[in-house]
py3Dmol code that shows the C-alpha trace and the ligand (Angstrom):
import py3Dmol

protein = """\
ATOM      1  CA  UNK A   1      91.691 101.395 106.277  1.00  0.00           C
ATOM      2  CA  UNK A   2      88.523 103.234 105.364  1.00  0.00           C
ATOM      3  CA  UNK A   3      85.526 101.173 104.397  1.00  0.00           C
ATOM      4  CA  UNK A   4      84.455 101.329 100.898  1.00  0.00           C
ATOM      5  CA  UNK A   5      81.717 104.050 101.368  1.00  0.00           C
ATOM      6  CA  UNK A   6      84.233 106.368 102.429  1.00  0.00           C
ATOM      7  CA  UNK A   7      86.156 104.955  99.539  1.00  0.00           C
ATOM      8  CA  UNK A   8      83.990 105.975  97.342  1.00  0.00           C
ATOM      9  CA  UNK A   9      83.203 109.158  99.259  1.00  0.00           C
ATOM     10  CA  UNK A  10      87.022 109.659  98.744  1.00  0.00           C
ATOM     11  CA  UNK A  11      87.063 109.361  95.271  1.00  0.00           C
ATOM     12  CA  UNK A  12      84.210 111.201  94.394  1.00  0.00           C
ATOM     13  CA  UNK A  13      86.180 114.111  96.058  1.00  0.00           C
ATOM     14  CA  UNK A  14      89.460 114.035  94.327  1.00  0.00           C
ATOM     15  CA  UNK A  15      87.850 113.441  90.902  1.00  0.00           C
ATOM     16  CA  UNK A  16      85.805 116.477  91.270  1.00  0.00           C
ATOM     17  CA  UNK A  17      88.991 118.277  92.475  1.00  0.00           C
ATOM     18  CA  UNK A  18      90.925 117.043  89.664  1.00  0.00           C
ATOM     19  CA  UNK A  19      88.006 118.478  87.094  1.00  0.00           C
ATOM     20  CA  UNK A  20      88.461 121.615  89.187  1.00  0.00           C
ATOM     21  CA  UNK A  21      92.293 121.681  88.925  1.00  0.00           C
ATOM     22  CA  UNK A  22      92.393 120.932  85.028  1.00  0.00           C
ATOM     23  CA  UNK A  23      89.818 123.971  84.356  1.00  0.00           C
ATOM     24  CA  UNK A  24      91.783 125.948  86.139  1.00  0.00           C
ATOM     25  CA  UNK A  25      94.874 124.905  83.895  1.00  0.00           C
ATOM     26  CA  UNK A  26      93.054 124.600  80.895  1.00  0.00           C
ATOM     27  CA  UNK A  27      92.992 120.687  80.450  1.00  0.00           C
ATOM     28  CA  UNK A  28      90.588 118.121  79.297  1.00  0.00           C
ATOM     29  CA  UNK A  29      88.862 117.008  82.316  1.00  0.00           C
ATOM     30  CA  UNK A  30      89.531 113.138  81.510  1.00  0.00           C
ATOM     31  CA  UNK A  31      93.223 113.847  80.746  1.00  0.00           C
ATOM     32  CA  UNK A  32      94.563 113.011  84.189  1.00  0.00           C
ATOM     33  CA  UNK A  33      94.486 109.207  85.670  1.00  0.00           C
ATOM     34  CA  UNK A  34      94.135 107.959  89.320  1.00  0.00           C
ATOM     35  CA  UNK A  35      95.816 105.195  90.454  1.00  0.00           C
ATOM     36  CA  UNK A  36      94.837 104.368  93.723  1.00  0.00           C
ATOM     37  CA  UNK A  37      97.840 103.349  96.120  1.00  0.00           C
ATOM     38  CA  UNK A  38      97.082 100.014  97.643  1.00  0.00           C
ATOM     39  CA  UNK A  39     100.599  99.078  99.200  1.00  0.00           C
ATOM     40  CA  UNK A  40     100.562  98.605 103.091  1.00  0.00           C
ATOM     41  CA  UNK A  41      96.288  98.180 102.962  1.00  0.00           C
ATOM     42  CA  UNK A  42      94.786  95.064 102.965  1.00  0.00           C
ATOM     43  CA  UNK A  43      94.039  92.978  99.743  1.00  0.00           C
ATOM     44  CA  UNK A  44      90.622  94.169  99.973  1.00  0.00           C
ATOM     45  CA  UNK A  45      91.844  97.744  98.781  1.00  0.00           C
ATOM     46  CA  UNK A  46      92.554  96.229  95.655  1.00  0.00           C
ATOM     47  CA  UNK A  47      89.175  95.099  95.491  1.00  0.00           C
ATOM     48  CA  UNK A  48      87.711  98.806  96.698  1.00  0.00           C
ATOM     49  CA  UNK A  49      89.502 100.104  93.209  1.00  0.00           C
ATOM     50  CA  UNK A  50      88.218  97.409  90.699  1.00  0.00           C
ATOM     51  CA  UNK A  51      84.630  97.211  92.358  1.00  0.00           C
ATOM     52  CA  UNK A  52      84.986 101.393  91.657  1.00  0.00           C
ATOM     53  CA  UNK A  53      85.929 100.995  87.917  1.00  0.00           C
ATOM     54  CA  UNK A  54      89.662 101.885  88.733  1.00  0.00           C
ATOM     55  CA  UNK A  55      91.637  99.575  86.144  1.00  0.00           C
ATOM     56  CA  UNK A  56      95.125  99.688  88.029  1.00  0.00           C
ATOM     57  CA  UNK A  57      96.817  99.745  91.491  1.00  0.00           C
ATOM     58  CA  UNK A  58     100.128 100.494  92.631  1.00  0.00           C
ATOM     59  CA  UNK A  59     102.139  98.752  94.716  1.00  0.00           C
ATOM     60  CA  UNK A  60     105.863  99.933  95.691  1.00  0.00           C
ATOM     61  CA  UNK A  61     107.401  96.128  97.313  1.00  0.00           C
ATOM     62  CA  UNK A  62     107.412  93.671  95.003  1.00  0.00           C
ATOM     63  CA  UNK A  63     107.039  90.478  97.520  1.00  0.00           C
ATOM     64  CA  UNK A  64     103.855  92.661  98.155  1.00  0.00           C
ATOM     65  CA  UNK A  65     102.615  92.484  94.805  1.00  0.00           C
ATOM     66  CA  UNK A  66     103.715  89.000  94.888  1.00  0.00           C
ATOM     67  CA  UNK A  67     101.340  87.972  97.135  1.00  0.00           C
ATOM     68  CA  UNK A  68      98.234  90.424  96.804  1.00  0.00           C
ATOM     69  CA  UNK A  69      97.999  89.353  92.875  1.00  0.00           C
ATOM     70  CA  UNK A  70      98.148  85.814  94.088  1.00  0.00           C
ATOM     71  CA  UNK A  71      95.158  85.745  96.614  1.00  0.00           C
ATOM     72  CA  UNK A  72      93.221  88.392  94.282  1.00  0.00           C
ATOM     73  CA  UNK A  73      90.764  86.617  92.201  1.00  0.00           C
ATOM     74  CA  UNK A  74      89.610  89.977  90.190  1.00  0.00           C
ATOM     75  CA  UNK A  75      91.300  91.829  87.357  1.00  0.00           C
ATOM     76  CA  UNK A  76      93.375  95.016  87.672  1.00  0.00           C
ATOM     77  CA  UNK A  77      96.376  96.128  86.150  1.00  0.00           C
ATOM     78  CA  UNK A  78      99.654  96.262  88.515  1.00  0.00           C
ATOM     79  CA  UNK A  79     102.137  99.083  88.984  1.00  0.00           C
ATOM     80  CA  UNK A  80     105.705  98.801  90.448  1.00  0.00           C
ATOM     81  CA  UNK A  81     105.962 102.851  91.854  1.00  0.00           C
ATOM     82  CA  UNK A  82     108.535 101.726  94.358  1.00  0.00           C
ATOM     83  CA  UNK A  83     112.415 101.038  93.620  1.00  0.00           C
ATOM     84  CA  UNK A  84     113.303  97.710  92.152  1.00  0.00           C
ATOM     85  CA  UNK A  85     116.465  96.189  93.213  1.00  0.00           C
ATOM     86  CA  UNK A  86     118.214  94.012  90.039  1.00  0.00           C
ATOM     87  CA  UNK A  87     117.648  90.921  91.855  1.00  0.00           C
ATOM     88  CA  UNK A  88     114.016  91.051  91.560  1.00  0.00           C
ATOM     89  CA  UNK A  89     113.542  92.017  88.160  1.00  0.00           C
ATOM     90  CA  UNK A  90     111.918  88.448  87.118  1.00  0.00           C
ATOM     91  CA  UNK A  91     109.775  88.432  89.923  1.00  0.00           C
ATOM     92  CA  UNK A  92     108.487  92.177  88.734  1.00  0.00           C
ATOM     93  CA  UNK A  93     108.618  91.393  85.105  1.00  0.00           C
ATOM     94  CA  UNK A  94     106.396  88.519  86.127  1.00  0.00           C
ATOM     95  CA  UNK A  95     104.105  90.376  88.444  1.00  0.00           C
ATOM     96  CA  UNK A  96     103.882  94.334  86.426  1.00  0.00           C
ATOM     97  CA  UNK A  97     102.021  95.612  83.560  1.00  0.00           C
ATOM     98  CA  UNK A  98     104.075  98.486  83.988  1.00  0.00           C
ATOM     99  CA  UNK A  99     107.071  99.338  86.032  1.00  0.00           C
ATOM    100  CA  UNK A 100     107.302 102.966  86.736  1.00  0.00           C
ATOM    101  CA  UNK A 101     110.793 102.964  88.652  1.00  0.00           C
ATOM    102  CA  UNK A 102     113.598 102.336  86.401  1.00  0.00           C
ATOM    103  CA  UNK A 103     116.478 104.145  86.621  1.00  0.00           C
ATOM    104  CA  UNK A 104     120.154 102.589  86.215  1.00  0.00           C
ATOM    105  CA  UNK A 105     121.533 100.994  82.888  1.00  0.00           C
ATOM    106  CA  UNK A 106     121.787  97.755  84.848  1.00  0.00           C
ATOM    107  CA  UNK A 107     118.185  97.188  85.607  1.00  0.00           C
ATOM    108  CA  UNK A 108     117.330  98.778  82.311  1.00  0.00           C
ATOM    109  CA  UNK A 109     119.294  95.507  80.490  1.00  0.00           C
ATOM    110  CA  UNK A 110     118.459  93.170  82.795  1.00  0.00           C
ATOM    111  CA  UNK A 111     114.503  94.111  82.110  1.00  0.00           C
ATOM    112  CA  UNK A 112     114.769  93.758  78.718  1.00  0.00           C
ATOM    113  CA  UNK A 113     116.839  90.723  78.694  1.00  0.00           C
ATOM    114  CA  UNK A 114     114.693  89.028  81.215  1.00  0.00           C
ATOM    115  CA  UNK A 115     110.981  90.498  78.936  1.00  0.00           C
ATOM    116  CA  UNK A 116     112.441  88.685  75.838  1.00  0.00           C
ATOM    117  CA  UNK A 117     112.943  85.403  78.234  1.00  0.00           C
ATOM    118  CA  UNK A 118     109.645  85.709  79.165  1.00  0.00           C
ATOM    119  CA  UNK A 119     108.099  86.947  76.080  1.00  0.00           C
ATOM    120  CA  UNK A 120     106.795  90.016  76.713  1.00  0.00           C
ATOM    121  CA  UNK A 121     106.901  93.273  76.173  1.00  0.00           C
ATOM    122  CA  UNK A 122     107.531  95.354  79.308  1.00  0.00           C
ATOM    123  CA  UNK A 123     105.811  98.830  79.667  1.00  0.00           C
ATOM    124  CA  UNK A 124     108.346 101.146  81.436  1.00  0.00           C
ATOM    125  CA  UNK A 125     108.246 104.559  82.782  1.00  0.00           C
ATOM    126  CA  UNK A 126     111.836 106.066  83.854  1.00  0.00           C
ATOM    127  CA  UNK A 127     111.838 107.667  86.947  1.00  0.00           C
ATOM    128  CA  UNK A 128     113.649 110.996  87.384  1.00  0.00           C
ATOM    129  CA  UNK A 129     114.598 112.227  90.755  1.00  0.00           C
ATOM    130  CA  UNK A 130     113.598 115.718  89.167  1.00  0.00           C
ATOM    131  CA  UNK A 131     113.905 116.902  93.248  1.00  0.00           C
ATOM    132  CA  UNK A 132     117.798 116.199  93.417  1.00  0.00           C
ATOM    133  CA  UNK A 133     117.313 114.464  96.710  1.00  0.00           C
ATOM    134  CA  UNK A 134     119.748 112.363  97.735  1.00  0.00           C
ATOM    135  CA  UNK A 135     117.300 110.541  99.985  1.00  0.00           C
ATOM    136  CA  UNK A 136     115.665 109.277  96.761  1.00  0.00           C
ATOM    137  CA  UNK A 137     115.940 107.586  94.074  1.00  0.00           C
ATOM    138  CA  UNK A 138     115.601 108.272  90.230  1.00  0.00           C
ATOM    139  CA  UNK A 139     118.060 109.205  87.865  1.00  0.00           C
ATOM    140  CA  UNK A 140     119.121 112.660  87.934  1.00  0.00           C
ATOM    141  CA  UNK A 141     117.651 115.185  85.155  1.00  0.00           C
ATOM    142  CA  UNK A 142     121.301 114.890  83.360  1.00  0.00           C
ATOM    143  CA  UNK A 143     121.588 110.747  83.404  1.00  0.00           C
ATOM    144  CA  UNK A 144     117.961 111.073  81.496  1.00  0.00           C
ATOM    145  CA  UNK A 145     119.069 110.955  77.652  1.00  0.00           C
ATOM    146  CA  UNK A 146     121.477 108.126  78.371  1.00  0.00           C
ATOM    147  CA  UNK A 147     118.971 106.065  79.659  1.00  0.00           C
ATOM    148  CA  UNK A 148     116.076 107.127  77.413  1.00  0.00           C
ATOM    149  CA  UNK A 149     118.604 106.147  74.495  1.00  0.00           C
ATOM    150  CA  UNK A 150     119.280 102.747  75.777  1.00  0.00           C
ATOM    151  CA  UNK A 151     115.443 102.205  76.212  1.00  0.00           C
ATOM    152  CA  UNK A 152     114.632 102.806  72.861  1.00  0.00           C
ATOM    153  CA  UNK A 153     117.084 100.900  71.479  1.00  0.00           C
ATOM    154  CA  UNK A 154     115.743  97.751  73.874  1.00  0.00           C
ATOM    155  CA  UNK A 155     113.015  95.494  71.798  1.00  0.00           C
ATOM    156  CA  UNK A 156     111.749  94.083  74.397  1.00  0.00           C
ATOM    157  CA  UNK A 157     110.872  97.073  76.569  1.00  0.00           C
ATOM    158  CA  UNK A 158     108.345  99.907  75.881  1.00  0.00           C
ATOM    159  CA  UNK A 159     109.013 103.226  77.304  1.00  0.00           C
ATOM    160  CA  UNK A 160     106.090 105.135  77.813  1.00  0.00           C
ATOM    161  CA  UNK A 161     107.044 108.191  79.990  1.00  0.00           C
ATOM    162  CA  UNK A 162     108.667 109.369  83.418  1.00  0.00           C
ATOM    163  CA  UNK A 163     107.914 109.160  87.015  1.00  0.00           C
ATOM    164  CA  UNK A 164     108.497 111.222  89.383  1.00  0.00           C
ATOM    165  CA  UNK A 165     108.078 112.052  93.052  1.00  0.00           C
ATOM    166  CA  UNK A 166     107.480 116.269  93.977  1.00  0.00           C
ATOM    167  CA  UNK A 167     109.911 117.475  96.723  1.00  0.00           C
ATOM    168  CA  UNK A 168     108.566 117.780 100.003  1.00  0.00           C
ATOM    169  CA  UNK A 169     107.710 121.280 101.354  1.00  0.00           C
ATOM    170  CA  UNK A 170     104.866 123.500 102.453  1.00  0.00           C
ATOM    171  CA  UNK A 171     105.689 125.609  99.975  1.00  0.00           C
ATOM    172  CA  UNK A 172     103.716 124.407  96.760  1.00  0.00           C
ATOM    173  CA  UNK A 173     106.174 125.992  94.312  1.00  0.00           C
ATOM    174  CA  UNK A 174     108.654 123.630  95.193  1.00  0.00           C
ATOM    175  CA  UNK A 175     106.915 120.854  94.192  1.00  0.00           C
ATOM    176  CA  UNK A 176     105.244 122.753  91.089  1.00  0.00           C
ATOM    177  CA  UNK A 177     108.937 123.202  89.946  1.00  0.00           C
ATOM    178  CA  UNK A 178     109.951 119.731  90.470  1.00  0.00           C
ATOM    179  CA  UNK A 179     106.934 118.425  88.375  1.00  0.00           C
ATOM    180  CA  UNK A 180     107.524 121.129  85.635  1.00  0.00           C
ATOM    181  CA  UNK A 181     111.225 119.974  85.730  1.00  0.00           C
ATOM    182  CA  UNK A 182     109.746 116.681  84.493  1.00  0.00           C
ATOM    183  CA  UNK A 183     107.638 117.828  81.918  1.00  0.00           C
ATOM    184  CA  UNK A 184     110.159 119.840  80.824  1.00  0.00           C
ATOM    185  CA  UNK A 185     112.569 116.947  80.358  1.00  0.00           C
ATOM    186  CA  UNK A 186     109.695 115.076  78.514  1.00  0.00           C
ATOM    187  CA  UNK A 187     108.867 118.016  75.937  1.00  0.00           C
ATOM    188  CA  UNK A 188     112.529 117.922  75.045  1.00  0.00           C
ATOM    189  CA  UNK A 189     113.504 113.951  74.469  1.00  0.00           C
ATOM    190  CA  UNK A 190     109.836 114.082  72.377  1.00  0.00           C
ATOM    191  CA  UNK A 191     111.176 116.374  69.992  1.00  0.00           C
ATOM    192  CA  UNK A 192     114.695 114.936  69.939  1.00  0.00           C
ATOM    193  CA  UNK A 193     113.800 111.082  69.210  1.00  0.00           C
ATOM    194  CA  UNK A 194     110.013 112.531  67.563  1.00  0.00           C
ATOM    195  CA  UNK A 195     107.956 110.400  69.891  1.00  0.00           C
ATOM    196  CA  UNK A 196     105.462 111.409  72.325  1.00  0.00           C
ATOM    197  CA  UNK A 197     105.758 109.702  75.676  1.00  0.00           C
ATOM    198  CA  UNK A 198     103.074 110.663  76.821  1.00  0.00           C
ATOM    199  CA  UNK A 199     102.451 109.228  80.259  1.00  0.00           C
ATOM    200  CA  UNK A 200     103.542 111.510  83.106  1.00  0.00           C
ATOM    201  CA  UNK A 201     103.095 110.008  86.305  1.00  0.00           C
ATOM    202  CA  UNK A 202     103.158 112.770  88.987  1.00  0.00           C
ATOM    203  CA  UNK A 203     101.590 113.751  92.104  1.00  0.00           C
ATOM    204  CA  UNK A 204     100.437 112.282  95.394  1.00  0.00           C
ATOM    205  CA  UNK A 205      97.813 112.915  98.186  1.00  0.00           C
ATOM    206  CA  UNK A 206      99.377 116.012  98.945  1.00  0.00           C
ATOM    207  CA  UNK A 207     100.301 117.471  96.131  1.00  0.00           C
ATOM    208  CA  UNK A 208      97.861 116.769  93.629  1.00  0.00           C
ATOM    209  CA  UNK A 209      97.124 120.107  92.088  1.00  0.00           C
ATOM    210  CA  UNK A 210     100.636 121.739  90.976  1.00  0.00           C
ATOM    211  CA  UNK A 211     101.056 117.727  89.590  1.00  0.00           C
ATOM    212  CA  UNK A 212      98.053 119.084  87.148  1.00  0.00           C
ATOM    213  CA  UNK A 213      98.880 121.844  86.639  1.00  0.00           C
ATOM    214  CA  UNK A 214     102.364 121.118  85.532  1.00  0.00           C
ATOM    215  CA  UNK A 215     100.907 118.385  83.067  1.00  0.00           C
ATOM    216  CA  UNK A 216     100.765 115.105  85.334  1.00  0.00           C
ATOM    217  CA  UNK A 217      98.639 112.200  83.279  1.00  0.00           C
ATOM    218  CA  UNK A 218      98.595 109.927  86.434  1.00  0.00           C
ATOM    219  CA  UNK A 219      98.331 111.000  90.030  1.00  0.00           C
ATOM    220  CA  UNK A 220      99.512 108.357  92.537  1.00  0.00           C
ATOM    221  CA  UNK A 221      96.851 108.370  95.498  1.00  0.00           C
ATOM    222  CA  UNK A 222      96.670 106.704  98.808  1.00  0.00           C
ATOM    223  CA  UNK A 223      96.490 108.260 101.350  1.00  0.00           C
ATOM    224  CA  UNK A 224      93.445 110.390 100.687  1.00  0.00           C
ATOM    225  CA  UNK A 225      91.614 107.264  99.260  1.00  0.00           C
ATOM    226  CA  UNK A 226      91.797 104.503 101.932  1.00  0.00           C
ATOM    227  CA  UNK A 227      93.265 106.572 104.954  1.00  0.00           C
ATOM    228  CA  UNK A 228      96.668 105.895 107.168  1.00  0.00           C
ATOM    229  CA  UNK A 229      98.922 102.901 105.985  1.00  0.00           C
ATOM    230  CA  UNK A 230      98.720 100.105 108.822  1.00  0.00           C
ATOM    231  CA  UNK A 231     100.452  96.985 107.818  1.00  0.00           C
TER     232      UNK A 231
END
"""
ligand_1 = """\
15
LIG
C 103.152 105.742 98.742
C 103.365 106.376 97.439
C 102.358 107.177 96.860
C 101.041 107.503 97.547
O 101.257 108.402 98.593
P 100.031 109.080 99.384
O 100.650 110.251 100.044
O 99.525 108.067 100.353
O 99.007 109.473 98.384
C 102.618 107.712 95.600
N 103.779 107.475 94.941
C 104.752 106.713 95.481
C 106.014 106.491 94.700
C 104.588 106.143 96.727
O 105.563 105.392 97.240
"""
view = py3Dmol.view(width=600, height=400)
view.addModel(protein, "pdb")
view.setStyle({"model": 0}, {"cartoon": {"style": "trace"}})
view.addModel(ligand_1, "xyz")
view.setStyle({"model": 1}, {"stick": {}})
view.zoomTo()
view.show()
C-alpha cells in the first residue's frame, strides 16, 4: 500500500481531476463524493482517509468490515459496496451506515425486518447491474420498480439512490452508457414516486470521468488512492 504522502499526493490528483471533469460537464465542483476503497489494505488505510478529512470508507466483505471497525479506534462512516449474502444481513446491519448492494426482495425484507430489531434506520442504495453482465450482480434495469416499490413501502429502511458498477472496456462509451443507463433509471422512479434519490454512486479508478459526466454523486476509489490490493 502507498504511504500516506502518496496518499495524499493521490488525492490531491483525483480531486483536481474531478473539478476538471465537472467543468467540463457543467457541475458544481463539490457535487461529486470520494469514497476511498479500503477493502484488501491494511487497517491503516482507514486511518489514511479520516486523518485526510474523508468521512467514509468502503468495504465490499463484511467479516472485513467486521474486523477493521473493531480494531479502528477513529470515526468514519462504513459502506457495504460488495454483495451481501441473506445470511449476513445482521452482521451488516450492525456494521453499515449505508449498504449500497441490495438487490433481491429477500434481502430487501430481511434488512428491514432485522433494522426494526435493531432499531435503526438503514440507509440503502439499490444496486442495478445497469451492464447486463451475468458475471455480476445487481438487479437488472427491469426488476428496478419492483424493488424500489417494496423499499419505500419498508419503515425501517431508507432508500437513498442506486449503485452501480460501469462495464468493463477500453472503449469509454461503454461505460458512459452504462452509468447514463443508471441515471436514467433514477430520473424516471423520481418523477414516478416524486422523490429525489439523489445519491448516485458510480465510477471507479478507471472510469472516473464518464461516471461524472453521466451524473455520478459518489465515485468509488481504490486503486488510484492507496495502490495494488495485497491482502
Ligand atoms: C473494489 C471496488 C471499487 C474500487 O475499485 P478500484 O478500481 O480499485 O478503484 C469500487 N467499487 C466496487 C464495487 C468495488 O468492489
Amino acid at each position: 500500500m502507498n504511504s500516506f504522502s502518496q496518499f495524499e499526493e493521490n488525492l490531491d490528483q483525483l480531486r483536481a481531476d474531478l473539478a476538471e471533469h465537472c467543468r467540463k460537464y457543467g457541475r458544481a465542483v463539490d457535487s461529486v463524493r470520494i469514497l476511498p476503497v479500503t477493502k484488501r489494505h491494511p487497517l491503516e488505510a482507514v486511518c489514511f482517509a479520516e486523518k485526510a478529512g474523508l468521512e467514509a470508507v468502503g468495504e465490499n466483505v463484511v467479516q472485513e468490515a467486521k474486523w477493521k471497525s473493531a480494531e479502528y479506534k477513529g470515526r468514519v462512516e462504513w459502506e457495504l459496496i460488495g454483495h451481501l449474502q441473506s445470511n449476513k444481513a445482521r452482521h451488516a446491519v450492525q456494521l453499515f451506515d449505508r449498504i449500497q448492494t441490495v438487490d433481491n426482495h429477500k434481502l430487501l425484507a430481511r434488512l428491514n425486518r432485522i433494522a426494526g430489531e435493531e432499531g435503526k434506520c438503514q440507509r440503502i442504495l439499490l444496486q442495478v447491474n445497469t451492464a447486463q453482465d451475468s458475471a455480476k450482480h445487481g438487479l437488472s434495469p427491469s426488476e428496478v420498480d419492483g424493488l424500489v416499490e417494496s423499499a419505500l413501502a419498508s419503515e425501517n429502511l431508507d432508500l437513498e439512490g442506486f449503485m452501480t458498477i460501469g462495464a468493463l472496456s477500453p472503449d469509454p462509451c461503454v461505460a458512459e452508457e452504462t452509468f447514463m443507463r443508471l441515471r436514467e433509471i433514477r430520473d424516471r422512479l423520481g418523477e414516478v414516486y416524486g422523490k429525489s434519490f439523489p445519491e448516485l454512486s458510480m465510477g471507479m479508478s478507471g472510469d472516473v470521468e464518464m461516471a461524472v459526466k453521466a451524473g455520478s454523486t459518489m465515485v468509488r476509489v481504490g486503486t488510484a488512492l492507496y495502490g495494488e490490493r495485497a491482502l
